[in-house]
N, C-alpha and C positions, 0 to 999 in steps of 0.2 A: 819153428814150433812155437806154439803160445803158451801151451804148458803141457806139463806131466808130472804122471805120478805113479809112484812104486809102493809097491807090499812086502813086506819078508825081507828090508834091506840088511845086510851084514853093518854091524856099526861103522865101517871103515869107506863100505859103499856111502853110506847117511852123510859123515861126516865131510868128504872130500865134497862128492855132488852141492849138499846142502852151502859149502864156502864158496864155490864157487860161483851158483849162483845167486847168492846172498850179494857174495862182489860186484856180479854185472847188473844189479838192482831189481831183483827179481823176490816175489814174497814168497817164503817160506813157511810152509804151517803143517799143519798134521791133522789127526781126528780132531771135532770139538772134546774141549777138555783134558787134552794130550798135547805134551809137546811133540814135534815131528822126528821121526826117530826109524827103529825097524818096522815097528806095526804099519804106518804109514806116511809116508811124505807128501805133498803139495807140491809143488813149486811154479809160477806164471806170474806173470806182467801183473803188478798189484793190483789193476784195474782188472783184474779176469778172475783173482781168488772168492768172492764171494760161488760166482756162476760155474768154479771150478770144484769147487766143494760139496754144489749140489748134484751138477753131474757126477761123482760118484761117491754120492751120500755118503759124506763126510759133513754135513750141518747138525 
């Protein structure tokens, strides 16, 4: 998988996913303007976060 991303995450869902792939070098972000959280997470290969964000208008 290159990336994914969730909506409605429980904080505890947020917080382990988001360590985890923060550790294997993977970019983490959320809505612009937002840090990534329950509303919404990011997470792909830092080279895919711009292209990841517009697929699902998150810019």
């Amino acid at each position: 998988m290159d990336g994914s991303y969730e909506a409605d995450l429980r904080p505890w869902d947020h917080a382990a996913g988001a360590l985890i792939a923060q550790e294997a070098g993977a970019w983490v972000g959320g809505a612009p303007g937002a840090q990534p959280g329950g509303a919404l997470t990011l997470a792909c290969a830092p080279a895919l976060a711009d292209g990841l964000r517009a697929l699902v208008g998150a810019e």
